[in-house]
N, C-alpha and C positions, 0 to 999 in steps of 0.2 A: 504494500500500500504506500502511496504517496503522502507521507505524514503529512508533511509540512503544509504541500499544495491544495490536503482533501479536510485536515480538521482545523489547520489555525485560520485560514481563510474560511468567510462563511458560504454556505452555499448560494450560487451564483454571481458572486465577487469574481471579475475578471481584473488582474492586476495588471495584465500588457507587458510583466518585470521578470525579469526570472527569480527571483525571491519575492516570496507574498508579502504586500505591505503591510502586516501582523505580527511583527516581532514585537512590537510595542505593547501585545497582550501579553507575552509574557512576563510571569514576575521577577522578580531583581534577583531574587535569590536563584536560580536557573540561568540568568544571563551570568549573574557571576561565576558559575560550574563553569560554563559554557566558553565564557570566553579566553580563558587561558590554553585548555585545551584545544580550541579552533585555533586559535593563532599557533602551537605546535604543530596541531593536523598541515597547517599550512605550509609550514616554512620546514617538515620533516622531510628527510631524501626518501628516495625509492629507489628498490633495486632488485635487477632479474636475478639475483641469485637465488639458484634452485635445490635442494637437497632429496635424495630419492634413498628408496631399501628403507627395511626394517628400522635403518636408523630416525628417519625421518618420524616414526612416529615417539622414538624415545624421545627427541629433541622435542617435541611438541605435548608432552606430558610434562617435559623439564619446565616448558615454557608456560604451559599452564598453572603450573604449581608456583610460577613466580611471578605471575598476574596478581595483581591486588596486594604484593607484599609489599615488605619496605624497601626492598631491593627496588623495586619497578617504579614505586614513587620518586627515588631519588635519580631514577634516570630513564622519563619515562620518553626522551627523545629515541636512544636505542631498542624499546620494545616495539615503538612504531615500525621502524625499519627492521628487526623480525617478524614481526606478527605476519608482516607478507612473505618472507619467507619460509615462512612454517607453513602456513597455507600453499604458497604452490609446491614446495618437497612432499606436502602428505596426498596432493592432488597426483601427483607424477609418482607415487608409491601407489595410490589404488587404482590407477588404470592397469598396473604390473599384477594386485592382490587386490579385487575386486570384493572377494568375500571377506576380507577385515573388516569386521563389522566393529571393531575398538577404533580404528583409525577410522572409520568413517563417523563414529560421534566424535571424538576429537577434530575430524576438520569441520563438524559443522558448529561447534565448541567457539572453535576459531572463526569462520564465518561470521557468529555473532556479533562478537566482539570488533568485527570487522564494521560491523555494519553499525553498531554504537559510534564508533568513530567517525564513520561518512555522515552518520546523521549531523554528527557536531559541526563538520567541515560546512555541512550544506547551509548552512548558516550565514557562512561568510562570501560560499562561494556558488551556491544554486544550483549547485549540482548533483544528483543523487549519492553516485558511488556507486557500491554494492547496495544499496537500497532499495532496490527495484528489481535487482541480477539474484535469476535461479539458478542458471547453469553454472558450469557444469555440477554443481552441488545436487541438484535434482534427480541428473543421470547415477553419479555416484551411489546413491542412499536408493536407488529403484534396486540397484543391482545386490546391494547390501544388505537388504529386504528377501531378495533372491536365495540370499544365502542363510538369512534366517529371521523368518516371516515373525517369532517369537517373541525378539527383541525391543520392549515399550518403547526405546528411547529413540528406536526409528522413526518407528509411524507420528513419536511425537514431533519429530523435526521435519519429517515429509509431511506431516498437516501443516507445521510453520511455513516452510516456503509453498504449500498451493495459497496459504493465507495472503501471499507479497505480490501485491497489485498495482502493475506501475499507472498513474493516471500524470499528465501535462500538468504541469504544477499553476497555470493559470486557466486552469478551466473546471467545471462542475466535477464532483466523485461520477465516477461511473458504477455500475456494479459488477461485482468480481464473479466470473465464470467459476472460477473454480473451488469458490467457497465449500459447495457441498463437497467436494473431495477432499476439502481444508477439515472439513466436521467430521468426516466418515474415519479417516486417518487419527484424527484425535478419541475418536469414539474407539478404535482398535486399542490405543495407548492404556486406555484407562480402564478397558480390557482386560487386558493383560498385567496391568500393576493398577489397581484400584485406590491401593492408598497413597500415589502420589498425588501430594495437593496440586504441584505444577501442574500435572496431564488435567487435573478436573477444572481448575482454574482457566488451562488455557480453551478448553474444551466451552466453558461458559464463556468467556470472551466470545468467542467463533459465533456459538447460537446469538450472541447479543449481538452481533453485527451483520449475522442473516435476521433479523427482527423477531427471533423467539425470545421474548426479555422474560415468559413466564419461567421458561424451562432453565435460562440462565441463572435465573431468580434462585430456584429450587438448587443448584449446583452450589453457587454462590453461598446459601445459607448455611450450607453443612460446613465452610470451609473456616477456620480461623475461627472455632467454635462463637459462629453466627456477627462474627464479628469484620469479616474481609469487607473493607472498601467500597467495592465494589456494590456487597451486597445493602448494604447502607446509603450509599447513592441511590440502585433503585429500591429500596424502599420510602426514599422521600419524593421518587417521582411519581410510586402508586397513589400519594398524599397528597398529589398535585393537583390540584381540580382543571378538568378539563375546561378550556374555555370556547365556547361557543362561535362557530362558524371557524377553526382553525381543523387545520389537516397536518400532522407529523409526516413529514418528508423524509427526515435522517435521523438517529441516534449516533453520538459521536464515536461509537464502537465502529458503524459502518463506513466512519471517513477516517479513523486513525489504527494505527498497527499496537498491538496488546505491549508491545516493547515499550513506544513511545510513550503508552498513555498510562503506564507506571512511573517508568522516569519522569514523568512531565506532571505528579499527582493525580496521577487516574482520570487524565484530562476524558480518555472512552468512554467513561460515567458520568461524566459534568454535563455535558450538552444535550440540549434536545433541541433540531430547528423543526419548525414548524411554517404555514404559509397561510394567512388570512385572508378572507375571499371579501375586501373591500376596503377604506382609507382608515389612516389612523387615530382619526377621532371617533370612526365606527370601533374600532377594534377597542381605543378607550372607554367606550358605552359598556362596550359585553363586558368589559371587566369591572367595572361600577355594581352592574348588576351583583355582583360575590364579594368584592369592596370598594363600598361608597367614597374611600378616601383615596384611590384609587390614581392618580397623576404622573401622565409622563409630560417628563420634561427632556430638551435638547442636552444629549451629552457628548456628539459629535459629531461636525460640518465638514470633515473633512473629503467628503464624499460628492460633495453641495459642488463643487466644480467640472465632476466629471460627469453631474447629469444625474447624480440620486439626491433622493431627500436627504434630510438629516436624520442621524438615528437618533433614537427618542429613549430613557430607558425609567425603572423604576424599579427601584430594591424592596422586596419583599420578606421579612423575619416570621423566622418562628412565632409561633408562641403555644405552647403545648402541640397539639395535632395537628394546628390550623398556621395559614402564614397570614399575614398582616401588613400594609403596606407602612411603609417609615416615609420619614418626614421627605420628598420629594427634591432632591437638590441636582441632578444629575451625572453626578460622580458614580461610575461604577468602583463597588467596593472588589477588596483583593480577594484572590483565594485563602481561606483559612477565616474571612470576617463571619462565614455565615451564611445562609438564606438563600434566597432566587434572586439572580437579579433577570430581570425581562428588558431584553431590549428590542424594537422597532425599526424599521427602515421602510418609508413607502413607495413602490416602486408601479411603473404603468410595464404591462406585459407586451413583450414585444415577439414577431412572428418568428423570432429564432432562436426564442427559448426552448429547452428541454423542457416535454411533457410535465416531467414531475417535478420542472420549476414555478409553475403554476396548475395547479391539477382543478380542471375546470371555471380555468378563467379565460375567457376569450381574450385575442389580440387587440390590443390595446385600452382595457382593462383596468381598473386599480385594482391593487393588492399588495398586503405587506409580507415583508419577513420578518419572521419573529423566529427568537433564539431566547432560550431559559439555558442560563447556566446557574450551573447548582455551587455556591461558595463554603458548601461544607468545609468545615477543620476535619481533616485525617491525621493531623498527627499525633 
């Protein structure tokens, strides 16, 4: 999946840039992770060096084992420039030993890892990486599978990459073909080893971004004895009152990658866009009707130039069961404050929208988009 292009931007936000103009949503604390390591991803070498045999996989157990240590933090410009070569010496080892099915979770171990970093780069520089790249990883793990169909931590990494869906990083998510084979693969995993939370965790992820949020629901609840993230996010979305004349288009599961939207605070559980079938003062009625105190106000023009309205938004708090509108000022609050914040944008539909960028609104039209992000504290 196209993180960056299908969740930080909203749906139908075309940016014209090769980086979405949405970095600015993220919180400070994230950009500060973020940015020493993109400036390393940046300015590290690269190099074809290759290592093959038996060795290749000792070297790359070595390597793993001093990931995350104190070695690696004090010189983590050198691990960059391993990390690719452990990966192509154990790729150039299993085309030789196809059925190492050890060496083949170890290179996709490595992959990962790989693909944590392109995401940091992409940042800087727009450009995926391995973040969108199946092959030859794909090949490898079919054949590995071939050799022994038994092994959970196969099928759990062949449902990871049918899950990686490259989409144009300035244009709408599309839907991913081969999600049910992302779900089928992960439904083998957890199979086969039941009590890993990972396989069942990533397994709900999957259902929540094919639109089964009950069934994710139910996964979710057993994990982290009833306490994962995840399943606490949608249980504040069951509590969400539906609001009248709007239709859910996307869940943020179905536009960002289970990787991203852990590291990033379970951004996949935050979001819900939605599309309202008329202007924003209609859309401000329907919600009066549930709270009378109810008021959006402008919280960003930045948009006003290129020919959309301005987005309009309004923070919504707890209070026991129920949310409740606060005092109207149009500051979206951060992650970790709390509550809903509901934000607006009103847009006229034009003849070359995607279908399910307005689902029963005629060309040229009003109608808005609406996005509930949920500011729960997880920590």
């Amino acid at each position: 999946m196209n993180a960056w292009g299908l969740f930080l931007s909203r749906p139908g936000r075309r940016c014209g840039r090769k980086l979405p103009p949405v970095i600015s949503r993220l919180n400070s604390t994230f950009l500060r992770i973020a940015a020493p390591l993109g400036l390393l991803v940046l300015f590290a070498a690269k190099t074809a060096w290759c290592e093959n045999g038996p060795d290749a996989v000792k070297r790359a157990e070595q390597f793993m084992k001093r990931l995350g240590s104190k070695e690696s933090r004090m010189t983590p410009d050198s691990l960059l420039i391993e990390i690719e070569q452990v990966d192509l010496g154990l790729r150039d080892h299993l085309k030789e030993h196809p059925g190492d099915t050890r060496g083949a979770v170890l290179l996709m171990q490595i992959y990962s890892n790989r693909v944590m970093i392109d995401t940091f780069k992409s940042l800087w520089t727009g450009e995926p990486g391995l973040m969108n790249e199946t092959e030859p990883y794909s090949t490898i793990l079919d054949r590995a599978i071939e050799a022994d169909s038994q092994q959970a931590e196969l099928h759990y990494w062949r449902g990871r990459l049918y899950a990686v869906h490259a989409s144009p990083l300035d244009r709408d998510a599309t839907p991913n073909p081969r999600l049910p084979d992302a779900v089928r693969e992960m439904r083998r995993a957890v199979a086969i080893n039941p009590k890993d939370e990972s396989y069942r965790g990533s397994l709900a992820y999957l259902l929540l971004a094919g639109g089964d949020q009950v069934g994710a629901r139910s996964i979710y609840k057993e994990l982290d004895h009833g306490h994962h993230p995840m399943y606490l996010l949608l249980h504040d979305w069951e509590r969400m009152p539906q609001i009248e004349g709007t239709v859910v288009i996307a869940e943020g599961a179905m536009v960002c990658s289970e990787f991203l939207s852990t590291f990033m605070d379970f951004v996949g559980g935050r979001a819900r866009y939605l599309v309202f079938r008329g202007s924003v003062p209609e859309f401000e009625r329907k919600c009066r009707k549930r709270w009378p105190s109810f008021h959006l106000v402008v919280s960003d023009t930045s948009g006003v130039k290129l020919g959309w309205g301005p987005k309009m938004g309004q923070h919504l708090r707890w209070k026991g069961e129920a949310l409740e509108p606060t005092i109207a000022d149009g500051k979206e609050p951060q992650i970790g404050e709390g509550g809903i914040w509901v934000e607006v944008e009103q847009r006229r539909a034009q003849a070359g929208d995607p279908p399910n960028r307005r689902p029963g609104i005629k060309t040229g039209g009003i109608y808005c988009d609406v996005a509930f992000i949920n500011k729960r504290n997880l920590r």
